[in-house]
Every structure is written in structure tokens, then in C-alpha cells.
N, C-alpha and C positions, 0 to 999 in steps of 0.2 A: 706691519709685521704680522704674520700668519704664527699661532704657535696652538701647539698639538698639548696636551696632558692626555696620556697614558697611564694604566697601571693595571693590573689583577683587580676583579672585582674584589668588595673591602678594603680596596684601599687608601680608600680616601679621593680618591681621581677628582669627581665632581665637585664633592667640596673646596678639594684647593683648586679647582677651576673656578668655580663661583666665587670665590675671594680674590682669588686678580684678577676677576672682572671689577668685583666691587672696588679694590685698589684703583684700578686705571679709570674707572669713571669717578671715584674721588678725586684725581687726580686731573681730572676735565680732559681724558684724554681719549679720542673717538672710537669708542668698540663694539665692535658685533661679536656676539657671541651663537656661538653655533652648537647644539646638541645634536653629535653624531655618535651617539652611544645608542644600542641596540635595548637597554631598558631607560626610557626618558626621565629620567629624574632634574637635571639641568634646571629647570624652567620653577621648580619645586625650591631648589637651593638659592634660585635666585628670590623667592619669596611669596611666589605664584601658588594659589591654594588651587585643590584640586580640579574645581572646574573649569579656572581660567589657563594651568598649563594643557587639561584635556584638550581647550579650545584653541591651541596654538594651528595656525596651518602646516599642514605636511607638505615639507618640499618634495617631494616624491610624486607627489598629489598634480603638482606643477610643475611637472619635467617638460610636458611640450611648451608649455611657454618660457619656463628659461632656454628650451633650445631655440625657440625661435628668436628670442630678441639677441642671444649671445651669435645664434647665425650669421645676424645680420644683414649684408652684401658679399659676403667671401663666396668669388666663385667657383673655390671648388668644394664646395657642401652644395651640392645642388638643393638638398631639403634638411628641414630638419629632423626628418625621421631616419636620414640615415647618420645623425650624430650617436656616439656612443658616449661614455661617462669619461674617455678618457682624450675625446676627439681636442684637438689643441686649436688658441687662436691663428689666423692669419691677416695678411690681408683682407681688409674689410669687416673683421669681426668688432662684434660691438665688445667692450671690455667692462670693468666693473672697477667702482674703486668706492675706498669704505663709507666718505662723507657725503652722498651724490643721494639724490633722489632715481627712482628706475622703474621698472615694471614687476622687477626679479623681489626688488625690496617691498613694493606695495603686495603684493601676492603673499611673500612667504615669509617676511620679517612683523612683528610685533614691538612695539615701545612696553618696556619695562621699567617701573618706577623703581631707583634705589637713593634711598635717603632723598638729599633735592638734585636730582640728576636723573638721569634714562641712560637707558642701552636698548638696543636693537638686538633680539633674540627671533633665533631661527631652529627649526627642527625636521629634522627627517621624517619622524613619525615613526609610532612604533609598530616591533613586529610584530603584531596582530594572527588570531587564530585563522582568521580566513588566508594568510601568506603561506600557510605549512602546506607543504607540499608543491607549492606552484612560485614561487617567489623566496629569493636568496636576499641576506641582508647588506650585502652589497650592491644589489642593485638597487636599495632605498639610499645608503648614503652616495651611491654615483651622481645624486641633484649634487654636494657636497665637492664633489670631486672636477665637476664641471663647472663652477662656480670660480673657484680657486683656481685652475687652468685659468679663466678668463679675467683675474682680479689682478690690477694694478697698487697694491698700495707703497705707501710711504713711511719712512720715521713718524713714531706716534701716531699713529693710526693702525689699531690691532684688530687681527680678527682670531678668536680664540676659538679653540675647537676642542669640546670634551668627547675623545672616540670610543668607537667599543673598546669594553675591558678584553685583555689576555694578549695572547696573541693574533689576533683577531683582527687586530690594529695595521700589522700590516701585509695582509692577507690581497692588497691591493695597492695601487701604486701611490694611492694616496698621504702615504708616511711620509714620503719624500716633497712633498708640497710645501713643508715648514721651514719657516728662518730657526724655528727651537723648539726641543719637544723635551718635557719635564715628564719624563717619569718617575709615578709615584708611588714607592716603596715601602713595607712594613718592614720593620728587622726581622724576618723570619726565613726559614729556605722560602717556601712559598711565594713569599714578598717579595725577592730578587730573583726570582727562576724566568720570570717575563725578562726583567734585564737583561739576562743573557744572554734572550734568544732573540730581545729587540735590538742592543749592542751591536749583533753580527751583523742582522742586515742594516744599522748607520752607519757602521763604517764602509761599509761596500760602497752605499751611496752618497758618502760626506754629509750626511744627515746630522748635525749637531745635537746632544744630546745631555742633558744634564738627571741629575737624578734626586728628588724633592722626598727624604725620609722624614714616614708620618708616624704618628701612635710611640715616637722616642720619650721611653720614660726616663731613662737614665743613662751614665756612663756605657753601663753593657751593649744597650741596644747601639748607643752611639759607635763603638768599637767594632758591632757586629756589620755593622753597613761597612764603614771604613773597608774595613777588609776584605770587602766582598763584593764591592764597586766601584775603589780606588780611587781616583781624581775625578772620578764623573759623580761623585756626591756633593751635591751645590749649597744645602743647606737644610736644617731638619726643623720640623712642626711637632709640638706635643700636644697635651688636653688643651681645650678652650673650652671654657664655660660661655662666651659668647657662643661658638658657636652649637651647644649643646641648647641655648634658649633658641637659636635659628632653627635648629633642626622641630624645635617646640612647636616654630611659627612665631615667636614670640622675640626677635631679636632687635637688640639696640642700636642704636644708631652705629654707623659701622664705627665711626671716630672712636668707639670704648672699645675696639678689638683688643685684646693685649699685646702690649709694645712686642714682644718678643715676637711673635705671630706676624705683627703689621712690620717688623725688621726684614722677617724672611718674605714676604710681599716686596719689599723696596727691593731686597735683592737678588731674586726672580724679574722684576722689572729693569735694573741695571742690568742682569744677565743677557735677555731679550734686546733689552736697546744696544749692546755693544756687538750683538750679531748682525747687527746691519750694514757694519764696516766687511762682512765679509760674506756679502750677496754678491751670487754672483748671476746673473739673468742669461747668462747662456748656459751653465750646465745646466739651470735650471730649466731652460725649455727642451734641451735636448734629453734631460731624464724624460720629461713630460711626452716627447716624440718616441721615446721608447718604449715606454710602456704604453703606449697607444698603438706602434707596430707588432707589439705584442698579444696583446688584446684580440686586433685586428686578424692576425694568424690565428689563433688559438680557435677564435669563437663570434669577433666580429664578423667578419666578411659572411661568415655563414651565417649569420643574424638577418643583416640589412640585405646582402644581396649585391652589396655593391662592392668594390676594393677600395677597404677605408686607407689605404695608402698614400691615397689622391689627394687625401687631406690635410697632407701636412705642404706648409708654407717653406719651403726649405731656407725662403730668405727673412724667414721673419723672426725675430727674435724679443720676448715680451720685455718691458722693462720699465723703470717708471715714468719715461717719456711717452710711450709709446702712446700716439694719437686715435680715435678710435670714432666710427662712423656715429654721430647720433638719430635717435631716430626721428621719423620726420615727423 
């Protein structure tokens, strides 16, 4: 299961991302978590002090070689210089699924200790002073975007992805990639003004969308979401003192989270697992084909040189069966 957290910077995004990570690996359930947020914090929340998340690798870093391996045999990517972030599987492509060992995983993923368990965290890398002017941060999370195009998974086996804050989110075709995206809310204008304008484009694309209200101190605040995000409010978080000694460095074992807290976790997690009844792996490649024909007009084909058009499998369609070349 692929799921997105969104929200306005402050609002909480990474934090309740890094807590259904830490949920789902109590829960012994396989997850990668992936920070595609434009300032890296992810790697920090998850308990990484400052040198060992500095030292996380940049998938960006390793973009020719996730294109090479995800190339695979498919004969019509003649190379993989002329792959773009949005180029889709076909015939012969090598695929990705969350519990596997690979080339994509020893390069850009890290084991992260939480409580007695791990996750696998992966990072874009951040926007850095030497990218101003010559580099958009789009094209650091396209390693991200091309991953996911090529990823197989299944029930209980998550890959979580904390993206950039605002609208920013989906300023690329990457929104549409998820089984569920929690967006995460303050009761204020500002805190819902992203919803609105994330709202339009899920519904266009049958984007499933739920909305995770944070910092609720009381009845008011609760009333004021209601009202102002209707049936798309799934469930609200207030203070934690656990997570206020996290933020310290200094946090408990997650078992002490507060029930209320570890309630709305369970039911973020029930939300997510009952989205799987209604995956559907054809619209899902066909958004995928479309925004890649898009792409391809806009700005590909004038990039590589070639007509990324060629690249689409017309009879291929991803799904969790789907068999995939290994390498030799």
C-alpha cells in the first residue's frame, strides 16, 4: 500500500508520518518509508540524530542506476538516459516490490532502528545551495516518482511517503501514485486552504483522500474542521507529551504513546488497509501513461531527444501479479 501525508508546512505532516511508521513496524508490518519533503526532517523524527540522518544517501544521487536496473530488457527504452521520472513499466522492466532485496535498496535505502524492529528509510536529499538556479525540486523527487511507477506491492506491505509541504505536493503527477493520502490539517484558514486546493485535483483523479486534524484542542477546533472539510475528516490528534520528549531526542518506547494518539494510528491504519478493496491497477497505469505523455510533450522529448511516446507498453498493465525480469 503506497500512502502520501501532506499538509502546509507546521502542520504536523512528518510527525504523523513518523508515527505510522512507528505504528506499522510495531505492528510487524513491512514499511519503507520514504522522505520526499523538500526540507528532510523524516529521518530526524524517526530518531536519527543529526549526523547519521545527514548521512542518509540521496536518491537523486542514484538516479542512473535506479534507471538502469528498473530498465531492465524492455525494448523500447533503448537506454536509460533516455528515461524520464515519469517513464512507466513494460515489457521486460525490472519491477520493485517492498520485501525483496535489489540494487535500488542497497544504494538508496538505510535500516533504521525503532524500539526492537527496523524500517527501511530512503531520501531524496535536500535542496542544497549549489541546486538554486540550476536544478528544480522536482527533479530530486522524480528518483521517487520512478520508483513507485515501477513498485509492485501488496496488502500489508507499506511504503509511506512524507512529501513537500503546500501545494507543492502535486505540482507533479506524483499525487496520483497512492492507495491514500492523509492530509494534515490545523483548524485554522491556513490549515485547510492546502485542502481545497489538494481536494480538486483528488477528485479529478479518484485520488482517495482523507484529512488527519492536528493541534485540536477542544470542541471549537473540532467544529471548525467539521465544517470546513466535511466527511473527508477521518480523525483528529491533540498534544502529546510523548511526542514533545521525541522531538527532545529523548522518547519512550513507543508502547507509552497515548492511547488516544495510538487509537487514531489504528484508525489511519484500518483507513489504508480497507483502500485496497478498491485498487484498481488499470486506471492506475493509465494515469501513469498520462502523465508521462504529458511530460513528454511539454519538456521530455526536448530533453532526451528521443519521442518518449515509444515508451509506453500499450499492453501492459502493472498489477500485483505482474512477473518481472530478474537480474542476471
Amino acid at each position: 500500500m503506497k500512502i502520501a501525508f501532506v499538509g502546509k508546512g507546521g502542520s504536523g505532516k512528518t510527525t504523523l508520518s513518523s508515527l505510522f511508521i512507528r505504528h506499522l513496524a510495531a505492528a510487524r508490518v513491512p514499511v519503507i518509508a520514504v522522505d520526499a519533503d523538500i526540507n528532510q526532517h523524516l529521518g530526524a523524527a524517526l530518531g536519527l540524530d543529526e549526523t547519521e540522518a545527514a548521512a542518509l544517501p540521496a536518491m537523486g544521487a542514484h538516479l542512473p542506476l535506479i534507471k538502469d536496473y528498473l530498465r531492465g530488457s524492455n525494448p523500447r527504452i533503448p537506454s536509460s538516459e533516455s528515461m524520464i521520472k515519469t517513464t512507466p513499466p513494460g515489457e521486460g522492466s525490472r519491477l520493485l516490490r517492498v520485501d525483496e532485496d535489489n540494487p535500488v535498496y542497497d544504494a538508496c535505502a538505510r535500516q533504521v532502528e525503532l524500539d526492537d524492529t527496523t524500517v527501511q528509510l530512503m531520501a531524496t536529499g535536500p535542496f542544497t545551495e549549489s541546486d538554486l538556479g540550476v536544478a528544480c525540486y522536482h527533479s530530486k523527487v522524480g528518483a521517487v516518482e520512478l520508483c513507485l511507477n515501477h513498485l509492485v506491492d501488496g496488502r500489508e506491505e507499506y511504503v509511506v511517503v512524507d512529501m513537500t509541504a503546500g501545494s507543492d505536493s502535486f505540482a507533479s503527477g506524483m499525487f496520483t501514485r497512492f492507495d491514500m493520502t492523509f492530509l494534515v490539517a490545523e483548524p485554522t484558514r491556513k490549515g485547510v486552504a492546502v485542502y481545497r486546493q489538494y481536494s480538486a485535483y483528488a477528485r479529478d483523479f479518484g485520488v482517495p483522500l482523507k484529512v488527519v486534524g492536528n493541534k485540536v484542542q477542544g470542541p471549537e477546533d473540532l467544529a471548525f474542521l467539521r465544517d470546513e472539510v466535511g466527511d473527508d475528516l477521518l480523525v483528529t490528534v491533540g498534544h502529546s507529551d510523548w511526542v514533545r520528549a521525541m522531538e527532545k531526542g529523548r522518547p519512550a518506547h513507543f508502547a507509552h504513546l497515548e492511547e488516544a494518539n495510538r487509537s487514531a494510528l489504528r484508525t489511519l491504519h484500518d483507513t489504508a488497509d480497507a483502500a485496497y478493496g478498491h485498487r484498481d491497477w488499470e486506471r492506475y497505469t493509465r494515469q501513469m501513461v498520462h502523465f508521462h505523455l504529458k511530460n513528454a510533450e511539454s519538456w521530455g522529448n526536448a530533453k532526451t531527444g528521443v519521442d518518449l511516446a515509444a515508451q509506453v507498453d500499450p499492453s501492459f498493465v502493472l498489477f500485483e501479479g505482474t512477473a518481472a525480469p530478474q537480474p542476471a
